[in-house]
C-alpha positions, 0 to 999 in steps of 0.5 A: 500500500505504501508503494502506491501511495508514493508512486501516486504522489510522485505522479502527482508530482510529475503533473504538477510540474507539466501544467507548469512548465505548461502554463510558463510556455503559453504565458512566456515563450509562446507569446514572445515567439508568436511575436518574432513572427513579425518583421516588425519585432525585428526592425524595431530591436536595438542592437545587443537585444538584435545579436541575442534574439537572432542567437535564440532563435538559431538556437531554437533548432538545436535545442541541446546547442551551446551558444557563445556571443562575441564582443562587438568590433572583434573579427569573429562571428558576432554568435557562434552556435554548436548544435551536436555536429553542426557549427552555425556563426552569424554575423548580426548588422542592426544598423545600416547596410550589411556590405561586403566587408560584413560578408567577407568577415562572416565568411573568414568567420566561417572557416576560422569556426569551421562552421558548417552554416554561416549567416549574415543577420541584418535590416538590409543588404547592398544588392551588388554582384560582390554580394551575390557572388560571395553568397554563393561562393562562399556558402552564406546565407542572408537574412533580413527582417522578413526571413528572420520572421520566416525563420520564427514562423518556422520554428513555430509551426514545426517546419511548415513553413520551410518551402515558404522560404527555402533558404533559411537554414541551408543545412538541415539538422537531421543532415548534420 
């Protein structure tokens, strides 16, 4: 009798802490990634708050990842993000134009970190042949406030929305 007392209040126990967790996800988390879903929500961020909302959201598809964030004005990535086998850096411009400067940094950035999906988060981008050309070369991929917002709905909606804007994260997780 004793042994199923205890079991029942330690699955009492266990229910209580789901309808927490629960309560937490649908107060906090979901609201605040609903949100993310606008391309406002990004063009209106500052920007430290700009480089931590572009890392939680890569990380969001490596659950069990490690983030690290670097210093402005040093020549790394401005995030880092190791998700099991796979290695993402970013470089994150909240102000102005990313250039090809930004782009050959991320791209040094990528083979300094041998990362296997490099990222250039910003408000916008100089449309230049350089820029298209060290995209594809180089293996980089561009994310402006609506792609960020498509990246968002993605995580969101559990991929749904993944042919909605293909080139969000080039490299999938199950392939890494």
């Amino acid at each position: 009798h004793a042994k199923r007392v205890t079991a029942f209040h330690a699955a009492a126990s266990r229910r209580d802490a789901f309808r927490q967790a629960t309560a937490q996800f649908e107060t906090h988390i979901l609201p605040w990634r609903q949100q993310q879903t606008d391309p406002q929500y990004w063009a209106t961020l500052e920007a430290g708050n700009f480089d931590q909302a572009v890392a939680d959201l890569i990380l969001g598809f490596f659950p069990d990842g490690a983030v690290s964030l670097t210093p402005a004005g040093t020549q790394s990535a401005d995030i880092v993000v190791s998700g099991g086998s796979t290695t993402v850096v970013a470089q994150c411009k909240r102000r102005g134009r990313a250039g090809i400067d930004d782009v050959r940094q991320l791209a040094g950035a990528k083979l300094f970190h041998r990362a296997d999906i490099a990222i250039c988060a910003a408000a916008s981008f100089e449309d230049t042949p350089q820029m298209k050309e060290h995209e594809e070369r180089c293996g980089l991929t561009f994310w402006d406030a609506q792609d960020l917002a498509n990246v968002a709905s993605q995580l969101l909606d559990g991929g749904q929305t993944a042919a909605k804007a293909p080139r969000l994260m080039p490299l999938s997780v199950s392939e890494a």
